[in-house]
N, C-alpha and C positions, 0 to 999 in steps of 0.2 A: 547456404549449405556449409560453405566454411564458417559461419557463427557459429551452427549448432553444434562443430569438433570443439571449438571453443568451449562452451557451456558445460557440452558432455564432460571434458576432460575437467573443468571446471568442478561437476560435483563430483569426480571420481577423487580428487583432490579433497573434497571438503567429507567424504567419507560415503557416499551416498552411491550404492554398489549396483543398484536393480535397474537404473535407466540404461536405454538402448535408443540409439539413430531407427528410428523406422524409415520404411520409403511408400512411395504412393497409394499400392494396392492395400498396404495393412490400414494405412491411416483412415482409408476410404470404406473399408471393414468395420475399423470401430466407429466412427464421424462420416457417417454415408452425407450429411449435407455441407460437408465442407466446398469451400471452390476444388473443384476438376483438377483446376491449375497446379495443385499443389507439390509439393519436390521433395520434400523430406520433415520430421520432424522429430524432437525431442520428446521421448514417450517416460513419463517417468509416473509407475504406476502407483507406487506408495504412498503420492499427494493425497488429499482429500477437500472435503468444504467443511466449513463450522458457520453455525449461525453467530455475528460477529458480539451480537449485541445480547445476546445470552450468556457468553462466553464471559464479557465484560461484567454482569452481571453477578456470575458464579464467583470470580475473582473477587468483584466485592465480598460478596458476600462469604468466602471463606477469610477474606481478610478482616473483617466486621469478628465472626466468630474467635480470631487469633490476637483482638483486643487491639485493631490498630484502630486509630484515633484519623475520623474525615475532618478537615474544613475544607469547606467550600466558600467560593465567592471572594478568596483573597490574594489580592496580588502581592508579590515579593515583592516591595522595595527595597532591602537592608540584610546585607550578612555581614557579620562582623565573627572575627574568629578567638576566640580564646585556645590558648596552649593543647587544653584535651576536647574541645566541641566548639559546634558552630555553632550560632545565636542568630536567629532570624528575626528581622523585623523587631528585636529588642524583647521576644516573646519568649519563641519559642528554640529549646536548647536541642542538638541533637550532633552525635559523633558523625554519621555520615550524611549526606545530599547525594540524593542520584539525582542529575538533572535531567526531566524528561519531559522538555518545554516546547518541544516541538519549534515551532518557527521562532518564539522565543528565549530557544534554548541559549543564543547567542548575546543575549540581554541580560540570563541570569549569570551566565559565566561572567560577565562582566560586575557584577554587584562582587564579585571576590579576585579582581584585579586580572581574570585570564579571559585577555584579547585577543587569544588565537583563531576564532571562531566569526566566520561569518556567514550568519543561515539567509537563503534565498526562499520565498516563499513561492513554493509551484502550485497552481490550482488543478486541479481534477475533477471533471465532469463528468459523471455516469446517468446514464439511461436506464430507468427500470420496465420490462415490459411485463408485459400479461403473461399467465400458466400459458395460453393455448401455443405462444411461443418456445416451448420445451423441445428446442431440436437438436441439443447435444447432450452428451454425458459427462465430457470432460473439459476440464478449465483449458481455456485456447488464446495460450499465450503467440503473440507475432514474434519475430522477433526483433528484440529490442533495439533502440537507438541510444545517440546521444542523450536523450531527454525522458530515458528510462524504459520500464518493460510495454509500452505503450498500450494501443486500444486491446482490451482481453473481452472473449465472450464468456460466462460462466454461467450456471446453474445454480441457484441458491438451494437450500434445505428446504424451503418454501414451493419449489417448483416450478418458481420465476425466472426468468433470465435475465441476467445483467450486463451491459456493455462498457464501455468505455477502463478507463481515464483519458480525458485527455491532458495534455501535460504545456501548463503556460506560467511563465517565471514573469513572477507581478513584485512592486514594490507594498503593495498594502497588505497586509499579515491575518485582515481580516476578512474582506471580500472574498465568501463564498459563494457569491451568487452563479444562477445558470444561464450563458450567453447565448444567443443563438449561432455566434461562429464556432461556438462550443458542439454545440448539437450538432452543427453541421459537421464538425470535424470528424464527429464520433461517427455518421451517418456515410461518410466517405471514406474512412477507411478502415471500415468491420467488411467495408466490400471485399477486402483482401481478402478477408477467411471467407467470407460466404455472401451469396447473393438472396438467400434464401428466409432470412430473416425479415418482417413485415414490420416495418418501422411507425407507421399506424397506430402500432397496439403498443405505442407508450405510455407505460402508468403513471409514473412520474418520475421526476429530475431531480438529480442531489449533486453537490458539489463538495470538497474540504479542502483543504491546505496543508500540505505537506512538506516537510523540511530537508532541504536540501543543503548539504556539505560537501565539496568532491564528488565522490562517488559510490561514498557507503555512508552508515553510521561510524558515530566515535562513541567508543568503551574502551574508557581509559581515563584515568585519573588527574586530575587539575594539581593536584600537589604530589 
């Protein structure tokens, strides 16, 4: 409960006006299958879903129309900096770099001499199950830990429901595979929100790696 004064005040700061502390009877109003147990929670109703990989798509695809130039398939080895632009890989020339390398964000900062950075690579395990699993409305966050906003239940655009991340800090940057202490974890503590969920009707398993600094992103400039 005292997290979620935390939170609250948290987006009333960051400008974010319409959330409200609920308490048991409302929660159980909107989320009739949540656990019984429950004490309070952060209700914030202006969230939504997107389907993620559509959205990824769209973006190309206005980006394609506003003539920006893909490659694929190539790694950064090489920045080198002249006076007014950066020079990649001896190719290509360009005034800015956003680096957006995910786990190897910390790799690229380093090809232009800033060693500020060191990214840990967290894996995340989610559970996809079946439509006939459709037993909430809204995204059911826990609340979070040290090791981020942990196991969430949601609802896809699709109809499906999705559980997890789970959250394990690895040294190899590519292992996305799915473990079964993974499954397990996610299978143990979605008990928190609810018992009602049929673990059964898993459709399938996906994993990714996600980058960790402290404990936000950095937006902010190297020079």
């Amino acid at each position: 409960r005292k997290q979620l004064d935390v939170l609250y005040q948290q987006g009333l700061n960051n400008g974010v006006t319409d959330i409200k502390i609920i308490d048991h009877d409302e929660i159980i109003k909107l989320e009739p299958n949540i656990n019984d147990n429950v004490i309070a929670a952060l209700y914030a109703p202006n969230t939504a879903i997107i389907c993620p990989y559509e959205a990824t798509l769209a973006f190309a695809s206005n980006a394609a129309l506003n003539n920006v130039k893909f490659i694929f398939d190539h790694q950064v080895k090489k920045i080198s900096f002249d006076p007014d632009y950066f020079i990649v890989d001896d190719k290509f020339e360009t005034r800015y770099i956003i680096n957006a390398a995910g786990a190897y964000s910390d790799d690229i900062a380093k090809l232009i001499q800033d060693d500020r950075y060191t990214i840990t690579a967290r894996k995340g395990e989610y559970l996809l199950l079946d439509r006939s699993e459709k037993l909430f409305n809204h995204v059911l966050f826990q609340t979070p830990t040290i090791m981020g906003k942990g196991v969430l239940i949601t609802p896809t655009v699709d109809g499906n429901t999705l559980v997890g991340p789970t959250a394990f800090d690895q040294q190899d940057k590519e292992d996305d595979s799915v473990t079964a202490n993974g499954i397990k974890a996610i299978k143990d503590t979605v008990l928190k929100t609810t018992t009602k969920i049929d673990m059964r009707k898993v459709i399938t398993t996906f994993a990714g790696i996600r980058a960790v600094y402290q404990d936000d992103f950095v937006i902010e400039p190297s020079y």
